[in-house]
C-alpha positions as CSV (number, residue, x, y, z in Angstrom):
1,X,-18.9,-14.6,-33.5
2,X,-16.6,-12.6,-35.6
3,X,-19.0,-9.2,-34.8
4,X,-18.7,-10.1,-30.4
5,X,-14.3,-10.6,-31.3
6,X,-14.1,-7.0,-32.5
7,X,-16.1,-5.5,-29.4
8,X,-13.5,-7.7,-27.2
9,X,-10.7,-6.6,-28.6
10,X,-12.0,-2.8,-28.6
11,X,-13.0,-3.1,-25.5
12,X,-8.8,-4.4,-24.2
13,X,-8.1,-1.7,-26.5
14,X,-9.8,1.2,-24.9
15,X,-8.9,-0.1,-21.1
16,X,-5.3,-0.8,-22.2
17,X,-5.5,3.1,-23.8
18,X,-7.1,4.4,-20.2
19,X,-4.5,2.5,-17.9
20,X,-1.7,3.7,-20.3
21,X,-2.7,7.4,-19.6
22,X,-3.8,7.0,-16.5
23,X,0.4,5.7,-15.6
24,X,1.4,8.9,-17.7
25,X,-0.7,11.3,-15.4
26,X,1.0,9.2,-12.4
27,X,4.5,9.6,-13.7
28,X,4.3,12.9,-15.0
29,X,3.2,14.1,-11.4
30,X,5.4,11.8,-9.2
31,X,8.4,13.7,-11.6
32,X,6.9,16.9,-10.7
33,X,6.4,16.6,-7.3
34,X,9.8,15.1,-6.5
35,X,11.8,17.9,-8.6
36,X,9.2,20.7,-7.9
37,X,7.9,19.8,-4.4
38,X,4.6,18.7,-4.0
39,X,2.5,22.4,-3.5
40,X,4.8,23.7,-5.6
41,X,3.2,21.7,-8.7
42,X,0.1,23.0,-9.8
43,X,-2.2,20.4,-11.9
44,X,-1.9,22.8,-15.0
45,X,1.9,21.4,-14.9
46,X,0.8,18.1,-14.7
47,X,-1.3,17.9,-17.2
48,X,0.9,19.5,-19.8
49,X,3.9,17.5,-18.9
50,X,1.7,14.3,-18.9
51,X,0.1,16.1,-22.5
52,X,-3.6,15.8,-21.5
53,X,-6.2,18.4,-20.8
54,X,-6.8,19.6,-17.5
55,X,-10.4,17.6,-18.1
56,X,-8.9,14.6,-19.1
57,X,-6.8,14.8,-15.6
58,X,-10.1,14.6,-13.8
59,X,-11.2,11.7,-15.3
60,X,-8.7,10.0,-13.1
61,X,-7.8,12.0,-10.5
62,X,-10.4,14.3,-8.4
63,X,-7.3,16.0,-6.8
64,X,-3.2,16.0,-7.2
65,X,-3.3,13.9,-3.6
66,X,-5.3,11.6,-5.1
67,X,-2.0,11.1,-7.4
68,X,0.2,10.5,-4.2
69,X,-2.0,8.1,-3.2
70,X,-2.7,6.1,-6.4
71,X,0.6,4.4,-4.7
72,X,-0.8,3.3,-1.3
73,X,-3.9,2.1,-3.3
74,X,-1.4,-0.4,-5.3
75,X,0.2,-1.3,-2.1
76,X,-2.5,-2.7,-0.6
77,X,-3.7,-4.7,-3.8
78,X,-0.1,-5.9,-4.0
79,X,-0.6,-6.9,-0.2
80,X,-4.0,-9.2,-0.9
81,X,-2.3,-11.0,-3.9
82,X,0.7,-11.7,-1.8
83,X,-1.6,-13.0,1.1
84,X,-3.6,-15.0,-1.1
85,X,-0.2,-16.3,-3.3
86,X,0.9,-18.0,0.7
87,X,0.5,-22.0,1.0
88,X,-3.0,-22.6,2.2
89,X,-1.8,-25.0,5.2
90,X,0.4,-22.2,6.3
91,X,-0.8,-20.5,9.8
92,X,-2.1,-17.0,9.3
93,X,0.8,-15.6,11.3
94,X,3.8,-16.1,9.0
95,X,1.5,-15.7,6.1
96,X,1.2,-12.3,7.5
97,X,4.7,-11.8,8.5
98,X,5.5,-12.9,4.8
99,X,3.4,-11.2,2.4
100,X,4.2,-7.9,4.6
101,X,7.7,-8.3,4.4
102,X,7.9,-9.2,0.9
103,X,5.5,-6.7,-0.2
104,X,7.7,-3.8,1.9
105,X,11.0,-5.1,0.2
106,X,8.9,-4.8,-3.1
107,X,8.1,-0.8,-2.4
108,X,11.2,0.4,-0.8
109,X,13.0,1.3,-4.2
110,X,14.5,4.3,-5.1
111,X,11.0,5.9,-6.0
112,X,9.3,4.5,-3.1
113,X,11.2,5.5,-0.6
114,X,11.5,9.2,-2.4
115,X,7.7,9.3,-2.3
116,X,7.7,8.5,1.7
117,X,10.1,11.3,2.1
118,X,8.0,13.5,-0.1
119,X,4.5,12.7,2.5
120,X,6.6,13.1,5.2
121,X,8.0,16.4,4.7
122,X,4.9,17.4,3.1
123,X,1.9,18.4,6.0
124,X,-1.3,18.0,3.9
125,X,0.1,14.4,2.2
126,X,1.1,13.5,5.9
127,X,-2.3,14.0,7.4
128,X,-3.8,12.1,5.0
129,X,-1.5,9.2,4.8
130,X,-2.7,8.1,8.1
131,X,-6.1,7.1,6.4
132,X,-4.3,4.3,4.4
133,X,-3.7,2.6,7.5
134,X,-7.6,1.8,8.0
135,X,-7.6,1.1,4.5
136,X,-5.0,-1.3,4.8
137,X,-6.2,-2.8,7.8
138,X,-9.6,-4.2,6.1
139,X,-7.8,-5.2,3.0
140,X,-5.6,-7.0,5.3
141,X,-8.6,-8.8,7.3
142,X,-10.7,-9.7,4.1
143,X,-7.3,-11.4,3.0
144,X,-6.6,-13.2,6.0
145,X,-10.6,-14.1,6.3
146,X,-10.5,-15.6,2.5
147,X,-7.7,-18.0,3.5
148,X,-10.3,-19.4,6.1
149,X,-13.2,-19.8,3.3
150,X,-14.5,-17.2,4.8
151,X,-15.5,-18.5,8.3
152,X,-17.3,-16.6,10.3
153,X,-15.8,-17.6,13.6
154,X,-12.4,-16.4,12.4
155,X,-13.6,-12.9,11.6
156,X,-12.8,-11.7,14.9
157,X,-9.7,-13.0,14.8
158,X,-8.5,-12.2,11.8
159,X,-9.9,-8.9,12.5
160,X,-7.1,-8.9,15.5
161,X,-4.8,-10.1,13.8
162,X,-4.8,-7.2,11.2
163,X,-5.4,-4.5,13.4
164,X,-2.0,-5.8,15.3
165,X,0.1,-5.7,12.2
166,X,-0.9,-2.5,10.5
167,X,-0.6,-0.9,13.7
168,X,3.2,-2.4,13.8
169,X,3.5,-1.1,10.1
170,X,2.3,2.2,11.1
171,X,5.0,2.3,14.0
172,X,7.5,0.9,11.6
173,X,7.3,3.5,9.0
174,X,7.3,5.9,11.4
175,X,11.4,4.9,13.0
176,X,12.2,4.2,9.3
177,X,11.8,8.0,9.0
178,X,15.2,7.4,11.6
179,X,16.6,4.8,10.1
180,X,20.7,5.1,9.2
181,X,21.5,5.3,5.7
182,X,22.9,1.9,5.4
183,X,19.8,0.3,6.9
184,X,18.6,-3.0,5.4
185,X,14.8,-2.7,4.4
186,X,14.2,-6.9,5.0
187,X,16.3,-6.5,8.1
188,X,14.3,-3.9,9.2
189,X,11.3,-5.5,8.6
190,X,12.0,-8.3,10.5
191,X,13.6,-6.8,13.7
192,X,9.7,-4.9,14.0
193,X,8.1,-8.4,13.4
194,X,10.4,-10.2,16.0
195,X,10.0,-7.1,18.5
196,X,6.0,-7.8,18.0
197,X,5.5,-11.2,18.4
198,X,7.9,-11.1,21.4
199,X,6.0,-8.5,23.0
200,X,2.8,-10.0,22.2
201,X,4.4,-13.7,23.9
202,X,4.8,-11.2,26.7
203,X,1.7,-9.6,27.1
204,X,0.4,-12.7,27.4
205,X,2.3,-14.2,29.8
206,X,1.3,-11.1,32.1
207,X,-1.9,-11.7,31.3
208,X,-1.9,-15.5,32.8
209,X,-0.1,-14.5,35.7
210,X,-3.3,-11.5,36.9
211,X,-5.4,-15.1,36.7
């Protein structure tokens, strides 16, 4: 008993150790990148302002955009916890609406919203960042699914319903990029999700009047 304690507790030990360097790499480079500019930071800089080798880097990292995008990754989790934390008898449209906005308004501190800057101005980070909206997208659909035990009859639906939304997200970050300086992030977020389910309402109404 005492023997299978002491691999436990080695075994927090070494994870705590690899997610402790892991967030030094992460903030090392985010420093970098925002002071230095993002090609102008070379991994050598990284690694020695982090105080790892250049091996140890690639233990976590296969590339410096993998860095950047350490972020989205967290995003998303964050997303599926704030799906799964929504009342169960609560439809899957404002559970949506919520965990979105919630999440947003989580990410749009100063950092965050230095870090969008930094992929937008930045032409190899911006090409890339496109892909997190697939990733998002299925994250977003295996959340919504799991709220329905998993039904499959509500796949394609919930499959919908996440395409819909991370495509309003995707527009949404896109005329934040315009937004005035005094803009309200939750504001924000809520003027895109009214203009979408008002639009939607519409489309559908068009759609019964072709019947």
């Amino acid at each position: 008993m005492a023997e299978n304690k002491r691999t436990e507790t080695t075994e927090g030990r070494r994870e705590r150790k690899r997610r402790q360097t892991r967030e030094r790499i992460e903030n090392a480079a985010m420093t970098l990148f925002l002071q230095r500019g993002f090609e102008a930071t070379t991994i050598e800089d990284i690694t020695e302002a982090a105080d790892v080798s250049k091996r140890s880097f690639f233990d976590y990292f296969p590339s410096k955009e993998e860095v950047v995008f350490a972020w989205q990754d967290a995003f998303a989790d964050r997303l599926m916890a704030a799906i799964a934390a929504r009342p169960a008898d609560e439809s899957s449209v404002t559970a949506v609406e919520a965990a979105i906005t919630a999440t947003v308004i989580a990410a749009v501190d100063e950092p965050g919203l230095a870090l969008g800057d930094l992929i937008h101005r930045t032409p190899a980070l911006k090409a890339r960042d496109q892909l997190k909206y697939a990733k998002l997208e299925q994250k977003l659909a295996e959340a919504l699914l799991l709220r329905k035990g998993d039904d499959p009859l509500e796949r394609p639906r919930m499959r919908v319903l996440a395409a819909i939304v991370i495509g309003a997200l995707r527009v949404g970050a896109e005329l934040w990029q315009q937004r005035p300086p005094s803009a309200s992030p939750q504001d924000f977020a809520r003027e895109i999700f009214a203009d979408l389910w008002k639009m939607l309402a519409e489309f559908g109404d068009e759609a019964k009047t072709r019947r």
